[in-house]
C-alpha positions as MATLAB code, in Angstrom:
seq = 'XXXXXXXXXXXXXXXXXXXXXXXXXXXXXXXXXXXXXXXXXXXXXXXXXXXXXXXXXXXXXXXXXXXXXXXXXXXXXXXXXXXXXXXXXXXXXXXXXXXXXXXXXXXXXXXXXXXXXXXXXXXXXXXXXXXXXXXXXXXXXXXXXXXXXXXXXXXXXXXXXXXXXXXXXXXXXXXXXXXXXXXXXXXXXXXXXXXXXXXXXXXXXXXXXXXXXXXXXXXXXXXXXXXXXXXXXXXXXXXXXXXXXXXXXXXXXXXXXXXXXXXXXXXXXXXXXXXXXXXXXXXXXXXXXXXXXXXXXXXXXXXXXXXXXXXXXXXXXXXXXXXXXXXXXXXXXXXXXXXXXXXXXXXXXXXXXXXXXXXXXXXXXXXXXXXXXXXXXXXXXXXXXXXXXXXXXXXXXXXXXXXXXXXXXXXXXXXXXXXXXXXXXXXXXXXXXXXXXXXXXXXXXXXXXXXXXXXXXXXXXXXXXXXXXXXXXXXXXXXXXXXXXXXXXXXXXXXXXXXXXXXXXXXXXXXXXXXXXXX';
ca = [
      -4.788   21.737   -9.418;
      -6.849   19.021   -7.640;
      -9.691   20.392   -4.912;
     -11.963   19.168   -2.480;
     -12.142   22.570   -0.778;
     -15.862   22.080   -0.919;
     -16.056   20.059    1.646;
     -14.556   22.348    4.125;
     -17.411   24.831    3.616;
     -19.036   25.496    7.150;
     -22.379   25.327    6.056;
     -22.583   21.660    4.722;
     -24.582   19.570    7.207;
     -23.348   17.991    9.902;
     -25.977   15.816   10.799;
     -23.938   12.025   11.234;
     -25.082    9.188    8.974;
     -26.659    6.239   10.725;
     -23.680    3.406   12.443;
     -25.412    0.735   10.629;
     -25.011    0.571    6.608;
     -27.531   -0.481    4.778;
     -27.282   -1.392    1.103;
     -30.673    0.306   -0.166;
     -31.116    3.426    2.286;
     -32.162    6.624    0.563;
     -32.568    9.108    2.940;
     -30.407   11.973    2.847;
     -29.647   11.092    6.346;
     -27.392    8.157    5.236;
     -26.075   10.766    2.929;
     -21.886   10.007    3.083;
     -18.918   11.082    1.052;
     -16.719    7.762    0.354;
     -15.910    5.932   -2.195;
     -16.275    2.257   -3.214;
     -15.726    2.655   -7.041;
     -12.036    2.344   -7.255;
      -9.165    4.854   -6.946;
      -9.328    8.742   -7.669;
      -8.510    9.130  -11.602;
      -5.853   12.334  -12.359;
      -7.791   15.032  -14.477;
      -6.465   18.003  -16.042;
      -6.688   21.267  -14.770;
      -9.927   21.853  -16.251;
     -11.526   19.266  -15.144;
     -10.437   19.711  -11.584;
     -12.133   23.369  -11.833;
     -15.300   21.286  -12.608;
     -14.465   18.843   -9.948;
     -14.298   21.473   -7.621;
     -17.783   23.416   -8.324;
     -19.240   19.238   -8.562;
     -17.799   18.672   -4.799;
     -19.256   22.233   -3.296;
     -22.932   21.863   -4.733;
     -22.859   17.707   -4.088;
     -21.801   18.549   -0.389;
     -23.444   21.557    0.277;
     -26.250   21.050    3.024;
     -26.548   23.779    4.063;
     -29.450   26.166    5.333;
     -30.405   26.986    2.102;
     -31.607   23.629    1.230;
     -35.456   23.954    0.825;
     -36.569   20.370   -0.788;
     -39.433   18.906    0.821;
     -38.154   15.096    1.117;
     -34.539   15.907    2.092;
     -32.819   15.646   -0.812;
     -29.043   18.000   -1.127;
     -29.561   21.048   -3.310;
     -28.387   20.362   -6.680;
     -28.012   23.745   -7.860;
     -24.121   24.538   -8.722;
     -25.196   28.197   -8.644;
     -27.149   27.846   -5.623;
     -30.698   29.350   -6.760;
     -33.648   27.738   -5.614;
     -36.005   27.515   -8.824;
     -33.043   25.062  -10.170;
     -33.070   22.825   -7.459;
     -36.737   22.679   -7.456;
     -36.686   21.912  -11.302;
     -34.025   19.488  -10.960;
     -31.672   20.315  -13.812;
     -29.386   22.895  -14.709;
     -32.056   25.873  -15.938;
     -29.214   28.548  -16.512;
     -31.361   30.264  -19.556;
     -34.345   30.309  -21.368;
     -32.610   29.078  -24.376;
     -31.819   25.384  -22.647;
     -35.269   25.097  -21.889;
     -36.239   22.353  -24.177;
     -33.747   20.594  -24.229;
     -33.948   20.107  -20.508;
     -37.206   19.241  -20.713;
     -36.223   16.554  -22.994;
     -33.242   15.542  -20.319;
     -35.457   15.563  -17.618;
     -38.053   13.258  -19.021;
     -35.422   10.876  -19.997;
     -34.109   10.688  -16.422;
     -37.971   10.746  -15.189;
     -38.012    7.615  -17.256;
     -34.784    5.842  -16.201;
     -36.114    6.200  -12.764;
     -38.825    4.927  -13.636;
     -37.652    1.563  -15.703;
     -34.746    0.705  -13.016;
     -35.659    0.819   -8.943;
     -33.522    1.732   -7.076;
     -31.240   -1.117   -5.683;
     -30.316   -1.412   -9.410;
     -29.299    2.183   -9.232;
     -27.583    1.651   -6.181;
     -25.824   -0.961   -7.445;
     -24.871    0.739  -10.473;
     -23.682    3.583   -9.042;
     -21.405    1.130   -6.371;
     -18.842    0.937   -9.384;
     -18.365    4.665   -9.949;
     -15.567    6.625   -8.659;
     -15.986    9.498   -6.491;
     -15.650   12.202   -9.631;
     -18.687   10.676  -11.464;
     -20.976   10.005   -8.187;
     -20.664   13.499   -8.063;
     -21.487   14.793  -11.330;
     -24.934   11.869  -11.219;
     -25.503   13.538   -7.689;
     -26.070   16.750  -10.125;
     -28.796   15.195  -12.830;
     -31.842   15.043  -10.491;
     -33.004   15.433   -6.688;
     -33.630   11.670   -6.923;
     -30.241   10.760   -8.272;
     -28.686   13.084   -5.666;
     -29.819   11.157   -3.151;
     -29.085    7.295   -4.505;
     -25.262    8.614   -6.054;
     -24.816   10.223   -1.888;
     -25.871    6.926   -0.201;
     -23.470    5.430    2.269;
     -23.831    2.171    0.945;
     -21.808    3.288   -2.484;
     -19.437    5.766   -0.449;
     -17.582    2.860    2.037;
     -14.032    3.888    0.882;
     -11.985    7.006    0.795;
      -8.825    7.860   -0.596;
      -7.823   10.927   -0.636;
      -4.124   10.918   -1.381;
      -4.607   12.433   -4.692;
      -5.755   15.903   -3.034;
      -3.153   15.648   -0.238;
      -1.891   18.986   -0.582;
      -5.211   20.378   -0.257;
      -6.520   18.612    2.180;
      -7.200   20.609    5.756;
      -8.935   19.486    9.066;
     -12.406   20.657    8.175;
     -12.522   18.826    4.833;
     -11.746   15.651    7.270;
     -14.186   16.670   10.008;
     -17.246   17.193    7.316;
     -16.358   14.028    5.451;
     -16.899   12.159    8.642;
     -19.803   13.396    9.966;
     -21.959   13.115    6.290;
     -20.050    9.291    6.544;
     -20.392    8.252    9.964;
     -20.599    4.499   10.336;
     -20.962    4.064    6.721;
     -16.978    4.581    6.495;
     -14.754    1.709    6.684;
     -11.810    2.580    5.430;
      -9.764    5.832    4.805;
      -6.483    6.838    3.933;
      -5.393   10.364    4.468;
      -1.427    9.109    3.140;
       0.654   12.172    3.075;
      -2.317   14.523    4.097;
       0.508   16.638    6.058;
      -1.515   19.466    7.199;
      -4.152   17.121    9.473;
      -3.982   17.267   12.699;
      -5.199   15.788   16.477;
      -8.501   17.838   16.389;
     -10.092   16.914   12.916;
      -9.143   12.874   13.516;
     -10.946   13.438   16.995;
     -13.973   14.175   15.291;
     -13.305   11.678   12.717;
     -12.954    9.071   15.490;
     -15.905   10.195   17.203;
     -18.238   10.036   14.246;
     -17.000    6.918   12.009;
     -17.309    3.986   14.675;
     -16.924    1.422   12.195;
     -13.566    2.207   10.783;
     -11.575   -0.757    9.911;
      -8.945    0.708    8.134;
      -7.381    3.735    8.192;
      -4.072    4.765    6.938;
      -1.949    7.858    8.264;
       1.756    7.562    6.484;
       3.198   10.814    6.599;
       1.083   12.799    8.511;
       3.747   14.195   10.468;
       1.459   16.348   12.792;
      -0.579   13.286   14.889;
       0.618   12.843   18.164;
      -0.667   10.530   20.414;
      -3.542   11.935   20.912;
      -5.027   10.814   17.580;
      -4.584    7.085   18.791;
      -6.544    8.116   22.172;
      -9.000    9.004   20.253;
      -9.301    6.010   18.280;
      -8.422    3.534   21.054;
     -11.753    5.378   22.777;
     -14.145    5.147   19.403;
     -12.977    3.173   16.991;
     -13.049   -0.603   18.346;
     -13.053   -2.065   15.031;
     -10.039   -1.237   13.950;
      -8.213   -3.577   12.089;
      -5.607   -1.337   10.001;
      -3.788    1.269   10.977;
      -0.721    2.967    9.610;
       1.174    5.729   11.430;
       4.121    5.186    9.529;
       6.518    8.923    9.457;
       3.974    9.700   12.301;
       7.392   10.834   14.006;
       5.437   12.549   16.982;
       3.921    8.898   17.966;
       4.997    7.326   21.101;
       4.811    4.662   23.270;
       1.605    5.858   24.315;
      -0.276    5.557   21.271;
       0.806    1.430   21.695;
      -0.778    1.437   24.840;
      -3.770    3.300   24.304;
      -4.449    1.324   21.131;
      -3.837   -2.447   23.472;
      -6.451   -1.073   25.507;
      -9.385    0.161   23.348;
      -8.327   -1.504   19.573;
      -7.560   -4.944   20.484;
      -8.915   -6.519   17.242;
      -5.682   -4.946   15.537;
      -4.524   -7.249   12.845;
      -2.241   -5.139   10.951;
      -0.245   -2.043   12.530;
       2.795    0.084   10.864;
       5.011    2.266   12.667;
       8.028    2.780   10.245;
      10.204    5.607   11.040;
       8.494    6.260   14.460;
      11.864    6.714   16.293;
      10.401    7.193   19.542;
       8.802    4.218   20.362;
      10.444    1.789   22.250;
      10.282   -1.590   23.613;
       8.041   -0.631   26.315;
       4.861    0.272   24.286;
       5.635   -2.939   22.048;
       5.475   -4.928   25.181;
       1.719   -2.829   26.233;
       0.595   -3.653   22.526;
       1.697   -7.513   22.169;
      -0.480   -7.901   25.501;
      -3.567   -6.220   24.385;
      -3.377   -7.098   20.523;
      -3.450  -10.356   20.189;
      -4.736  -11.043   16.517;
      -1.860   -9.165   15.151;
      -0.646  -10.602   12.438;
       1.842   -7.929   10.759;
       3.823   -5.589   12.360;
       6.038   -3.035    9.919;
       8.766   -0.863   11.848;
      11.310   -0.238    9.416;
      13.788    2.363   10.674;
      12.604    2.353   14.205;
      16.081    2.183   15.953;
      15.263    1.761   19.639;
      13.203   -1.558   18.790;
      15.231   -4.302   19.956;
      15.978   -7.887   21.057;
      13.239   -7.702   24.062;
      10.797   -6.160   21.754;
      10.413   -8.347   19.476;
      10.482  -11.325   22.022;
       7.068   -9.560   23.954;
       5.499   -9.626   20.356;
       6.881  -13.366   19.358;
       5.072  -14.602   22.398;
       1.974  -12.831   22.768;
       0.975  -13.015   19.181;
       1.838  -16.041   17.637;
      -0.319  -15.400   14.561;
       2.072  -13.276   12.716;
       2.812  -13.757    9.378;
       4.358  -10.599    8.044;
       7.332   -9.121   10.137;
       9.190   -6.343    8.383;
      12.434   -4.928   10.741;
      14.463   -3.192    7.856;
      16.959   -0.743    9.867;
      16.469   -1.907   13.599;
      19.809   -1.917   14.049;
      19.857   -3.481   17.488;
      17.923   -7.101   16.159;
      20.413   -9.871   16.749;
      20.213  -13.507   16.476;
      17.563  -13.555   19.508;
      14.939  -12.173   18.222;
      15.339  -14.340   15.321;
      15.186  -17.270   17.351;
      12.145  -16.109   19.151;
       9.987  -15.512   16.022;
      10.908  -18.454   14.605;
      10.283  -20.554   17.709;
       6.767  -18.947   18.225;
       5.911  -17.655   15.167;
       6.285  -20.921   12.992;
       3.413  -19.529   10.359;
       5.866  -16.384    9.215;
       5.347  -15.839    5.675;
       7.249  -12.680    5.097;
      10.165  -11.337    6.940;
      12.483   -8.369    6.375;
      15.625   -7.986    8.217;
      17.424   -6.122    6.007;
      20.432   -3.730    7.350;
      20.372   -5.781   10.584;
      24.145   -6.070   10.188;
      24.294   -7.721   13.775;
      22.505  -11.360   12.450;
      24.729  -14.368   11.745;
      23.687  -17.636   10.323;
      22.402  -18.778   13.477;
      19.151  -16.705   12.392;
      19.203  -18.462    8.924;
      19.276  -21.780   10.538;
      16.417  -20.708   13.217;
      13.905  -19.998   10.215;
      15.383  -23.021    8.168;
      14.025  -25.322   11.356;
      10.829  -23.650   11.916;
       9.409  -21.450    9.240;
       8.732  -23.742    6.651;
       5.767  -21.465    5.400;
       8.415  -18.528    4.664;
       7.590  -17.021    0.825;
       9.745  -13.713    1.725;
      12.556  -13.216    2.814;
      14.739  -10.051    2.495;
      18.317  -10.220    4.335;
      19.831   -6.843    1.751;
      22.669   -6.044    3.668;
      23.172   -8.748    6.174;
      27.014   -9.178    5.610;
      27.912  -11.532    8.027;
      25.377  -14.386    6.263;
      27.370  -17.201    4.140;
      26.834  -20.279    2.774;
      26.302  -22.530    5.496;
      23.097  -20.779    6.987;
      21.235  -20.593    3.497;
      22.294  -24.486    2.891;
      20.583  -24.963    6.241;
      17.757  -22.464    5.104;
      17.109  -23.966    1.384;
      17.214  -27.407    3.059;
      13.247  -27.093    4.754;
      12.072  -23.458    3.171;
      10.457  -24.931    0.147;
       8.258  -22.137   -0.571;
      10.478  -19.516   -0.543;
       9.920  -17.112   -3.699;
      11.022  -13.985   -3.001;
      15.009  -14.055   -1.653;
      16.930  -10.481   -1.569;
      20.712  -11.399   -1.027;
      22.141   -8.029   -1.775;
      25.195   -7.276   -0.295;
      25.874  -10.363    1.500;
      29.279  -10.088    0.422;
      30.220  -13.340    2.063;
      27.926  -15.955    0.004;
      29.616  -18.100   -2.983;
      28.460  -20.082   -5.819;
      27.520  -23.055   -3.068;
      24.468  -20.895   -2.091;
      22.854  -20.576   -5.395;
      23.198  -24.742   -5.540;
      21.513  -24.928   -2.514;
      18.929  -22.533   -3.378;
      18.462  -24.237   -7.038;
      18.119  -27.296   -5.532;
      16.095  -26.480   -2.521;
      13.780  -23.459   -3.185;
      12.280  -24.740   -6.853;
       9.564  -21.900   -6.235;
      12.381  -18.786   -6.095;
      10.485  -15.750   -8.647;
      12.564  -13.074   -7.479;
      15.714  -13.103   -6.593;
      18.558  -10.515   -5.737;
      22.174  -11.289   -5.901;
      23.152   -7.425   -6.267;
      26.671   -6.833   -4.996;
      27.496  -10.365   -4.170;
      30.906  -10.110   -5.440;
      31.813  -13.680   -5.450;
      29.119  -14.988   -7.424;
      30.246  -16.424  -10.873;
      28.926  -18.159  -13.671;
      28.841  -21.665  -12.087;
      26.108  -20.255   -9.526;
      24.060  -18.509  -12.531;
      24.214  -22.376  -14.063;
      22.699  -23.784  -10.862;
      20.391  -21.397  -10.971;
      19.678  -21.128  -14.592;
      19.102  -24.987  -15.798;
      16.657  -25.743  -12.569;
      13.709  -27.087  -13.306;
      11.860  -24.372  -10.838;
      13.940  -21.725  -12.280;
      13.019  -22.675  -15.780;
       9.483  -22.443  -14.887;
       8.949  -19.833  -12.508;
      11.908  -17.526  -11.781;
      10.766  -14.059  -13.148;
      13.034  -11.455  -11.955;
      16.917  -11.596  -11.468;
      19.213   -8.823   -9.816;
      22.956   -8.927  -10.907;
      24.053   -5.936  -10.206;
      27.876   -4.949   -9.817;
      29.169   -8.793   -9.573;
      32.122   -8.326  -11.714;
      33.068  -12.247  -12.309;
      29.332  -12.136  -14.142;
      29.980  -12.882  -18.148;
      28.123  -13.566  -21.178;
      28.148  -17.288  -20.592;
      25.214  -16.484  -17.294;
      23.220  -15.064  -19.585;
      23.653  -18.261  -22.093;
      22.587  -20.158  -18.712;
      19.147  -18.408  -18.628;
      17.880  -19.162  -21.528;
      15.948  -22.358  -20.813;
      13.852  -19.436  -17.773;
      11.164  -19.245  -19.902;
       8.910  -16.866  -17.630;
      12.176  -14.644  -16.917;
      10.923  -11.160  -17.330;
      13.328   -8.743  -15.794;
      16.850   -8.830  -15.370;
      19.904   -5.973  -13.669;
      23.141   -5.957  -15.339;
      23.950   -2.309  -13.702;
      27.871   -2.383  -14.054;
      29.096   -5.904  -14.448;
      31.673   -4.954  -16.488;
      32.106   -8.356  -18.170;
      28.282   -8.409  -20.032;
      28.473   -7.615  -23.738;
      25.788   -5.730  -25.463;
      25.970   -9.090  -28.111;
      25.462  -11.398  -25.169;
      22.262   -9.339  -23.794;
      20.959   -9.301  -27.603;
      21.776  -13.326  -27.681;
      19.559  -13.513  -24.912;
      17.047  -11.063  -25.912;
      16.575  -13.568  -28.948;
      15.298  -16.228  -27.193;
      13.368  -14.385  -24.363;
      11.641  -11.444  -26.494;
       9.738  -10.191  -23.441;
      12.295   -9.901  -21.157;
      13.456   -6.108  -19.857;
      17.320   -6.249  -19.366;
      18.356   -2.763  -17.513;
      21.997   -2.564  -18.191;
      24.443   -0.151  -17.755;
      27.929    0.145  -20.084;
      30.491    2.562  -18.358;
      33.788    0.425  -18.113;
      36.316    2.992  -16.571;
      38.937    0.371  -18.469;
      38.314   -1.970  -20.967;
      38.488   -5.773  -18.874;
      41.526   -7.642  -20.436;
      40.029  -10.315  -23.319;
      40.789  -12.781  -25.421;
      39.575  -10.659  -28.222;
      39.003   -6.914  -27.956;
      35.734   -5.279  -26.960;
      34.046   -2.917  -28.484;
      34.160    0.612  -25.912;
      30.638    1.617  -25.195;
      29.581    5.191  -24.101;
      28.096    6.227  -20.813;
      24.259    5.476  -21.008;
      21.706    3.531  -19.826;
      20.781    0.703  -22.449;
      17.403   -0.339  -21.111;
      15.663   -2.675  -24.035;
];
């Protein structure tokens, strides 16, 4: 069980810390509850027990707090004479050895000032600030400073996570935070990110997949505080609407990077209000958001010509236009997803292959009316492609991986899952390269059935290959993967050996059970 229930007690302090960070402030003031030292580390039950009691007594400000300079209380059982002693003075029996403890720390504090300490503690994660917030008054103070606390992520106590615990974290933060992620947090809602917009000005980042109860009142909020913001994720935020686009074009208008994935309701009107007011942007992630369209995408490809990263997986409307219109406007696209936007034709391959010559990405899964001609056109100027997914483009032939083998010498990943046509004259192309040899690092093979042993004989000379899928190609022998194994000994081959019917041979094959060989 993981807690931060601590920090939804209604006593801690709610005094806000001060907008501007500064790197050696000690004041319990600039007290704030984030974390710079890396992600949250999974503890066993145990220790989350201890976490728990750390969190309450670190973040406990409460009335009861009688120190003279400020500092928290450090007492986990709450009596005064500790805190005043500074150390955990449970018994008379400890005694001693605290006194020994306590001159040690007396003399660290000494030795080392307190940038050092500062800085020292800036590489901690949140767990261990809080345990050093419990050694001494003084070390409560420095572990509690904004300037080590800039980053929170709290996905790791999702399930536990309620509105309070957000609303006290921001207001011992304030402008100290920069970025938070509350991913999957499902029980905030409107009224604790209201005071979280009102207190942390200086948000740049804050991430909100999956919290399914923010409306658009959230982004009001934000678009009314939080003018800094240059990350925001609402992705399976499936209350947001178009007016959440429009109040963030107004009041957020250094966006850079926005996701709305699965936000059904959002149409091409607020993407038309946010390509006006945003535009920096320079990745915008809708997967699954079916009522984007054609129009859509042309307000954004003309307003904000700085995007690089364009992911449309699912928006089932795209056609050829909007290809044309990103690739016309946007000629610095890096990555692109269009994947299960069954209306594009090779017209939008030949678009990209005229004007994107940056492209490094490019994911097409699904795309079955692509073939040959638009990825000759494509390979022909997109020399820096290195990540191609080509699954289920049934239509594509042996001629596309020659284009690609001679064109794209940079290809590290590439997918050729369920390309059905594909034989071992396009694994050759691919295979004896001179890019492939050097660079190509993951291939996906799954279910092409005219794959044999003599592809994986082809691969060989890929040096740096370290992953390949032989999911049901029926023609791969467990001696041709062991062949192949030989000569590439750090290479994962996930294969799978169900033939409903032995393939007809030459020379009979050995029958291998149902399982999943993975070596």
């Amino acid at each position: 069980m993981k807690s931060l229930t601590c920090l939804s007690n209604n006593n801690s302090s709610s005094s806000s810390s001060s907008s501007s960070s500064s790197s050696t402030s000690t004041s319990s003031n600039n007290s704030s509850i984030t974390n710079s030292g890396g992600p949250m580390k999974r503890t066993s039950f145990k220790a989350h027990n201890r976490i728990k009691q750390i969190f309450r007594s670190a973040t406990n400000g409460g009335q009861n707090n009688s120190t003279t300079n400020g500092d928290m209380n450090t007492s986990i059982n709450g009596n005064h004479n500790s805190a005043k002693n500074g150390a955990y003075n449970n018994s008379n029996k400890d005694h001693h050895n605290n006194h020994d403890n306590n001159n040690d720390r007396s003399l660290i504090n000494r030795k080392l000032p307190k940038e050092l300490l500062l800085r020292i503690f800036s590489y901690l994660d949140v767990v261990t600030l809080c345990r050093c917030a419990q050694v001494s008054k003084s070390w409560n103070v420095l572990a509690l400073d904004g300037s080590n606390w800039q980053s929170v992520d709290l996905f790791d106590f999702q399930t536990e996570i309620e509105g309070r615990v957000v609303e006290n974290l921001s207001k011992r933060c304030g402008g100290f935070l920069h970025r938070l992620s509350l991913r999957g947090c499902k029980c905030i809602t409107d009224v604790a990110l209201k005071t979280f917009a009102q207190n942390c000005n200086n948000i740049e980042a804050l991430n909100l997949f999956d919290c399914k109860q923010i409306t658009d009142a959230t982004c009001v909020q934000l678009s009314h505080y939080c003018h800094e913001l240059l990350r925001l994720n609402l992705g399976s935020c499936i209350e947001i609407t178009d007016l959440s686009l429009i109040a963030l074009s107004v009041g957020c208008v250094n966006l850079e990077h926005l996701n709305i994935s699965y936000c059904d309701k959002i149409t091409k009107n607020g993407i038309e209000k946010l390509a006006m007011g945003c535009h920096n942007l320079s990745a915008f992630i809708s997967k699954m958001c079916t009522n984007v369209n054609d129009e859509a995408i042309g307000y954004l490809a003309q307003n904000c010509k700085l995007l690089r990263t364009v992911n449309l997986h699912g928006c089932h409307q795209i056609t050829d236009d909007a290809l044309q219109n990103l690739a016309s406007n946007c000629p610095n696209l890096r990555y692109l997803c269009v994947s299960n936007c069954t209306n594009l034709t090779d017209q939008s391959l030949i678009s990209l292959g005229q004007q994107c010559h940056q492209l490094v990405t490019l994911e097409v899964s699904g795309c079955n009316q692509l073939t040959d001609n638009g990825f000759q056109r494509l390979a022909r100027n997109c020399h820096s492609l290195e990540k191609l997914d080509l699954e289920e483009c049934i239509l594509i032939t042996d001629n596309t991986l020659s284009h690609l083998a001679n064109g794209c010498p940079l290809l590290q990943n590439l997918s050729l899952s369920h390309c059905e046509l594909i034989t071992d004259e396009g694994i050759r192309h691919i295979g004896t390269s001179s890019g492939s040899s050097e660079h190509l690092q993951v291939l996906e093979l799954d279910n092409c059935p005219l794959i044999t042993d003599s592809s994986l004989d082809h691969l060989i000379s890929c040096y740096n290959l370290r992953r390949i899928e032989l999911y049901d190609c029926q023609l791969i022998t467990k001696s041709g993967i062991r062949r192949l194994r030989y000569h590439l000994p750090n290479l994962k081959v996930h294969a799978y050996f169900a033939p409903a019917t032995p393939p007809p041979s030459i020379t009979p094959r050995t029958r291998y059970c149902r399982c999943c060989i993975i070596l």
